[in-house]
N, C-alpha and C positions, 0 to 999 in steps of 0.2 A: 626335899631331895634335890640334889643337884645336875642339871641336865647337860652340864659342859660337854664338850668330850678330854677324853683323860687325858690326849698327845695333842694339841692346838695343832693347823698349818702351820709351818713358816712362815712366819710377816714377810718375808724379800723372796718370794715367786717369781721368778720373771715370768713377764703378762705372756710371751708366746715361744712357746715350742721354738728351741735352737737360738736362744737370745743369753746373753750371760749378761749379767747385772755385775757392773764394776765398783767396787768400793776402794777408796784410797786406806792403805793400811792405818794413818794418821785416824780416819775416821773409826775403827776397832779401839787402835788402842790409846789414843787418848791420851797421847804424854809418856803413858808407862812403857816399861820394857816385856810387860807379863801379864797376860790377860786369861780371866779362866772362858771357855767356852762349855753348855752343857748341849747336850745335843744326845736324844733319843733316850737322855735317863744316864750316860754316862758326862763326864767330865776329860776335858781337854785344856790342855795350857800352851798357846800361843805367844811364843815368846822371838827377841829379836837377839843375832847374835852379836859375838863383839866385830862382828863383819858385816853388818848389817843386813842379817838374811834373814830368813822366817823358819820357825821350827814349830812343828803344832805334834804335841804327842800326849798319849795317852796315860 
């Protein structure tokens, strides 16, 4: 029997109440222009524009 639970935390929690955890975009996407995100069971695609802006849709 497997005792995980079914939804893990998030790995990037910030440690305290009212903190935002900054990540440089370079570090998501990694060269590409389009990256899938899952999040809660759905899917997300974070992509960059030809204007170099962020688009995250569902």
């Amino acid at each position: 029997m497997n005792s995980q639970p079914k939804n893990p935390p998030p790995a990037n929690i910030a440690p305290n109440p009212g903190t935002v955890t900054r990540l440089e975009s370079g570090e998501i996407l990694k060269g590409a222009n389009t990256v899938e995100i899952e999040h809660a069971g759905q899917r997300y695609l974070l992509r960059v524009t030809r204007e170099n802006k962020l688009i995250l849709t569902k």
